[in-house]
C-alpha positions in Angstrom: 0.0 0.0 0.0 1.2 3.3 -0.8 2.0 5.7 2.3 -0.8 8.6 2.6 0.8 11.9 1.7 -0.2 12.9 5.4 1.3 10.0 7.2 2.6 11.2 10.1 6.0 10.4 11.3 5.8 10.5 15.2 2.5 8.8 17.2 1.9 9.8 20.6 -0.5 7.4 22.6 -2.1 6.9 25.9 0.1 4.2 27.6 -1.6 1.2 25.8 -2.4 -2.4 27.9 -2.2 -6.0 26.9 -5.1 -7.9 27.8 -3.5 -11.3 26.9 -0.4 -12.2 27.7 1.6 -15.1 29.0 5.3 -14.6 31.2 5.4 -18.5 31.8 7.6 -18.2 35.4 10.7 -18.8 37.1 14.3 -17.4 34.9 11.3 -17.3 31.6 9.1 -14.9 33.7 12.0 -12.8 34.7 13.7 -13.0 30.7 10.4 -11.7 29.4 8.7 -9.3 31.8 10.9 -6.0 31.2 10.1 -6.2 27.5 6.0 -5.8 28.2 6.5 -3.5 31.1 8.4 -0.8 28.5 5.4 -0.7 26.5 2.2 -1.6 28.4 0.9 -0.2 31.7 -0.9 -3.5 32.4 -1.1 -6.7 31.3 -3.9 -9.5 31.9 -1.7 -12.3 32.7 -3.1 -16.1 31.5 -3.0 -18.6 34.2 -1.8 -21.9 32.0 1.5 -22.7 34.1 1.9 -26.2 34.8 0.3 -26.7 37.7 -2.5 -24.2 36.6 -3.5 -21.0 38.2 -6.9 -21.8 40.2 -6.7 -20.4 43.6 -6.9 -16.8 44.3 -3.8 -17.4 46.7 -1.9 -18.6 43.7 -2.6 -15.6 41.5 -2.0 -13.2 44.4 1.4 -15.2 44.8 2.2 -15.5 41.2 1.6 -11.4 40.9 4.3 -10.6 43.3 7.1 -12.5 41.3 6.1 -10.8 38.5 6.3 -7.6 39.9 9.9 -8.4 41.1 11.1 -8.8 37.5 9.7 -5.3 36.6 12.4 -2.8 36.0 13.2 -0.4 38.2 11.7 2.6 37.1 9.3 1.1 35.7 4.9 1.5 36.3 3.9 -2.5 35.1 0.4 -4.0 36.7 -0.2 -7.7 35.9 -3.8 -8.3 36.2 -4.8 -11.4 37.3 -6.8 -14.5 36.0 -7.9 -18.0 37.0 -7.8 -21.2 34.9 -11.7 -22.8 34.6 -11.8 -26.0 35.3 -14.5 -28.2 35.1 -14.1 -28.6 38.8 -13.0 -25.3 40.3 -15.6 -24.6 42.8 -18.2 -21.7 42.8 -17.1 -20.4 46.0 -13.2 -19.5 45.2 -15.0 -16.7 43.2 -15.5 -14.9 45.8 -12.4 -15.1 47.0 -11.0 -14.3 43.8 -13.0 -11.2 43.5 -12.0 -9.9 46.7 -8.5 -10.6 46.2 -8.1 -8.5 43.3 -8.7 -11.1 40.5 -10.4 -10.2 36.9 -11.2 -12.8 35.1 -11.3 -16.8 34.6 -9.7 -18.4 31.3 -11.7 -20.9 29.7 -9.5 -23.3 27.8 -11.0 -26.0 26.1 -9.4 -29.4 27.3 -6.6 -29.9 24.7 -7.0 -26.9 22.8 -3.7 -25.1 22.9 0.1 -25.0 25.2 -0.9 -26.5 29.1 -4.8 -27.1 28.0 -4.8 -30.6 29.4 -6.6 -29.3 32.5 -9.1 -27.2 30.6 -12.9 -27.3 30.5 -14.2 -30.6 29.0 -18.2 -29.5 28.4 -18.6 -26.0 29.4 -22.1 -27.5 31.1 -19.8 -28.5 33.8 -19.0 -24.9 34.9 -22.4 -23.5 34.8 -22.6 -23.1 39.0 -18.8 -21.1 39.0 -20.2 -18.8 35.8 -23.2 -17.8 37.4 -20.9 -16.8 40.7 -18.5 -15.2 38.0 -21.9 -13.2 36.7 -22.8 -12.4 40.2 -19.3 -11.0 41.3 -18.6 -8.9 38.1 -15.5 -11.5 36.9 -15.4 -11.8 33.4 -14.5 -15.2 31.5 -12.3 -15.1 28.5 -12.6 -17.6 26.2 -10.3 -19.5 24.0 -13.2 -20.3 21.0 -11.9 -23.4 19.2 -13.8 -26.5 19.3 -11.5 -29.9 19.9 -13.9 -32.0 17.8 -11.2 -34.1 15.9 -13.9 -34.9 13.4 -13.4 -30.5 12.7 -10.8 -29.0 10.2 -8.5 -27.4 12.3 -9.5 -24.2 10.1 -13.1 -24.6 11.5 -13.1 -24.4 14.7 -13.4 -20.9 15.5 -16.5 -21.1 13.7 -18.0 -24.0 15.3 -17.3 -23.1 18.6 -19.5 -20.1 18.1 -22.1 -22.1 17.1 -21.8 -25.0 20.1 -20.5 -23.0 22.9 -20.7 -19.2 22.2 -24.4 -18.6 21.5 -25.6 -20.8 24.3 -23.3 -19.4 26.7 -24.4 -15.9 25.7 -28.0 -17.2 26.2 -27.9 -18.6 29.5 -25.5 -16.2 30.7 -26.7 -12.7 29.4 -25.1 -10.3 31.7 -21.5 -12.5 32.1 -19.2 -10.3 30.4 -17.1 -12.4 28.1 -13.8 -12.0 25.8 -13.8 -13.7 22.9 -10.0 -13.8 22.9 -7.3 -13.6 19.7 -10.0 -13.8 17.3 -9.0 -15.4 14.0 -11.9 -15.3 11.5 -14.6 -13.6 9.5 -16.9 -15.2 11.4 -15.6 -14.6 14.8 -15.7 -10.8 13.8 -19.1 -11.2 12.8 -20.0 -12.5 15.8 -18.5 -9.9 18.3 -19.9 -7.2 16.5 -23.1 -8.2 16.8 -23.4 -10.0 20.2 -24.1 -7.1 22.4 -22.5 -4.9 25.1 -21.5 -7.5 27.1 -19.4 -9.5 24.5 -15.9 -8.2 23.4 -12.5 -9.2 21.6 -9.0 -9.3 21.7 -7.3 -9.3 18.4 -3.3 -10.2 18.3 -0.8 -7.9 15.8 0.4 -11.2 14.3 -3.4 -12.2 13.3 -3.6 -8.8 11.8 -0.2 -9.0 9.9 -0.2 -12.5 8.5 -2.5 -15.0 7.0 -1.5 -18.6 7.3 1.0 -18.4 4.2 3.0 -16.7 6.2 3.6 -20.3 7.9 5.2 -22.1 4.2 6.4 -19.4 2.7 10.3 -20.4 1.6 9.8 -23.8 4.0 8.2 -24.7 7.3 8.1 -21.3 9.3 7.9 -22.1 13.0 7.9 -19.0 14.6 4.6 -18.3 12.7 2.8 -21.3 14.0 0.2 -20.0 16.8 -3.0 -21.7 18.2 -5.7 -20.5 16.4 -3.5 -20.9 13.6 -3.1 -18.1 11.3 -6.4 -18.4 8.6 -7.1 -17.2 5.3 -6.6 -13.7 3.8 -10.4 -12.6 3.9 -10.3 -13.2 7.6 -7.1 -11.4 8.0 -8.7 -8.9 5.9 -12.3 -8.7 8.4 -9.9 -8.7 11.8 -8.2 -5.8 10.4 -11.6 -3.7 9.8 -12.5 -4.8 12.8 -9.8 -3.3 14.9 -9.6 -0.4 12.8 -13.4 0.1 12.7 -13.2 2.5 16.2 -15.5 -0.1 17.7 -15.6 -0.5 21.4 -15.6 -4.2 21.3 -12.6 -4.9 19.7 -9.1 -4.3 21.6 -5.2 -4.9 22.3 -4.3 -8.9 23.2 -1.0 -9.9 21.9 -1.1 -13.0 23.4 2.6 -13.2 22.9 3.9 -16.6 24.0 7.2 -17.1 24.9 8.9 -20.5 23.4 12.8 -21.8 23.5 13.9 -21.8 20.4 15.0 -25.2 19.9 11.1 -25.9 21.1 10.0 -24.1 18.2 12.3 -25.7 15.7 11.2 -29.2 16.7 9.2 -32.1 15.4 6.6 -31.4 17.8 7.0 -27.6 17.4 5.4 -25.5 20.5 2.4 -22.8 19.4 2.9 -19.2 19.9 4.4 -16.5 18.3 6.3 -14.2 20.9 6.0 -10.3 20.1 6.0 -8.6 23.4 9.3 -7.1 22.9 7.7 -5.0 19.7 4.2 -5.4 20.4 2.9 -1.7 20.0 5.2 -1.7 16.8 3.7 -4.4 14.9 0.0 -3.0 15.9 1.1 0.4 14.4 2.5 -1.1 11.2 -1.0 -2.8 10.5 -3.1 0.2 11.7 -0.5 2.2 9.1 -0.6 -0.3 6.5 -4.8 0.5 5.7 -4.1 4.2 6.8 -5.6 4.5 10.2 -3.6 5.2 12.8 -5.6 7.7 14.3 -7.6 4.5 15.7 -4.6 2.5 17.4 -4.9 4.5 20.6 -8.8 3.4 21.2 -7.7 -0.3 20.3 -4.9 0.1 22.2 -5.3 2.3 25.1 -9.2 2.7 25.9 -11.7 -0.1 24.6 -10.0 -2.5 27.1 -9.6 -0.9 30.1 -13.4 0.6 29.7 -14.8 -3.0 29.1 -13.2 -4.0 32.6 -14.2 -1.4 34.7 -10.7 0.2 35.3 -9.5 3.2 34.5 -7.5 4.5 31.5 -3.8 4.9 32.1 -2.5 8.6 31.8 1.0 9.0 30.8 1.9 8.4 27.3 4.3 6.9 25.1 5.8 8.0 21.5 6.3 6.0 18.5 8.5 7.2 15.8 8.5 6.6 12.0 11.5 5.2 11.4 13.6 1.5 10.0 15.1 -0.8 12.5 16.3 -4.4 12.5 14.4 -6.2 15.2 17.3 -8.7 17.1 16.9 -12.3 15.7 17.4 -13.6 19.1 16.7 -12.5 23.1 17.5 -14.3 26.2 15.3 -17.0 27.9 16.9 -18.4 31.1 19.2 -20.4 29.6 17.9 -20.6 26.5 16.8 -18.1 23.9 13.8 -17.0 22.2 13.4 -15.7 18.5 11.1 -12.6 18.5 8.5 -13.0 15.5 10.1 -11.0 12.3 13.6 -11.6 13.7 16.1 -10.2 12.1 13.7 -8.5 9.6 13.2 -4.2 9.6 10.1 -3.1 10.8 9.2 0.9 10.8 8.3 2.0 13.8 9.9 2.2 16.5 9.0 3.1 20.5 10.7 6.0 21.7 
């Protein structure tokens, strides 16, 4: 696409927020924390660690060593999250609520990285969702169907069709994330669903369809679960996030691999870009010429859909080429950043 005459060549935005991220823990946590705390003021943190996140004493305990890996100097709030289960009882809501804690994560068993403990039949929660409606705790979903007998392209789809428009029926006043959206569909969906139903959308969803995965050979650090889809659904996520719509907003659900688990027969899912997340965002808002609508995406539609308030200092982006490093450190391993060694042209301040 041809840069607009106007372009301009520095962005200044409200502090934006990622509301999906993993850190993993332990030498991983601390490897990757600085580089979301640079650009975010908050992050909603997922609660897949192996054992899973299902207590609010857990979260509350996993929130402090995150905070000690936050740079001096620097303003970072994890937000917290619970894994659903189909056997986490009603009454740790409560507790979760008062201890600070946002949301639950419904993972469908099997589904994606650490799902094995996820939600079998979502029938099976009904009793902790309606103490989740009652309490104000939102539920963010991962909407893929595990059906084996479903192309792995489908699922999206069908899950909205088993799981989401029941759900949204029995539970009409749960507030619910449909999170890293991949398809037309999904779009569709969100937009139409009501006030109560919203959407994270990742930078790498809007950047890439799933060619990006062959192109030259087998790609591995473009392999994500949901897997990147056609170019008409790229096409509908991108007019979704850059419609100025309320429901759609920042989740970069970056996920932080070893490389040599990437480059394996039994290649890892995830695509880690927390180290150029706003970047990547302002490149796809640039590439369809609206960039006056990253800072709602980024920095307001979240926050206002859970209740918290906006964050008020700023950060600048700047028009301008840099090579993003092909590798960063991972305990004692190291990760590669999606578009590694590659230019990208913007750059934070």
């Amino acid at each position: 696409m041809t840069r607009p005459a106007d372009a301009p060549d520095t962005l200044t935005l409200i502090r934006p927020d990622d509301w999906h991220l993993h850190v993993r823990d332990g030498a991983a946590l601390e490897a990757v924390v600085p580089h979301s705390a640079r650009q975010m003021g908050r992050a909603l943190i997922m609660p897949n660690l192996r054992p899973p996140v299902t207590t609010a004493q857990q979260a509350m305990a996993y929130r402090e060593r995150i905070l000690a890996a936050v740079p001096a100097g620097e303003t970072f709030e994890p937000v917290m999250s619970l894994y659903l289960t189909d056997k986490l009882p009603p009454e740790e809501i409560a507790l979760a609520a008062k201890a600070g804690v946002r949301a639950l994560k419904l993972y469908p068993a099997g589904a994606t990285t650490n799902s094995d403990a996820g939600v079998t039949d979502i029938r099976h929660t009904y009793k902790t969702l309606e103490a989740m409606q009652k309490h104000g705790l939102l539920l963010l979903i991962h909407g893929e169907v595990t059906d084996p007998a479903i192309d792995l392209f489908d699922r999206e789809a069908v899950f909205i069709d088993r799981v989401m428009i029941p759900l949204r029926r029995d539970f009409p006043e749960l507030k619910i994330v449909f999170e890293h959206l991949t398809t037309k569909e999904g779009a569709d969906y969100v937009r139409d669903a009501g006030p109560f139903t919203a959407a994270t959308i990742t930078a790498h969803h809007l950047l890439y369809n799933r060619n990006a995965i062959f192109t030259g050979g087998i790609r591995p650090h473009y392999y994500c679960l949901p897997v990147l889809k056609r170019e008409i659904h790229r096409l509908a996520l991108v007019d979704a996030a850059t419609s100025g719509s309320a429901r759609f907003f920042l989740g970069t659900d970056s996920a932080p691999h070893a490389a040599q688990l990437k480059e394996h027969a039994f290649g890892c899912a995830g695509c880690y870009t927390a180290s150029t997340a706003i970047e990547l965002y302002a490149e796809a808002f640039d590439s369809v010429g609206q960039l006056d609508k990253l800072e709602g995406f980024a920095s307001f539609h979240g926050p206002d859909f859970y209740a918290l308030p906006r964050n008020t200092d700023t950060i600048t982006l700047k028009r301008e080429a840099w090579t993003v490093p092909e590798t960063v450190p991972y305990g004692d391993a190291v990760l590669k950043p999606l578009r590694g060694g590659d230019t990208l042209n913007w750059k934070l301040v």
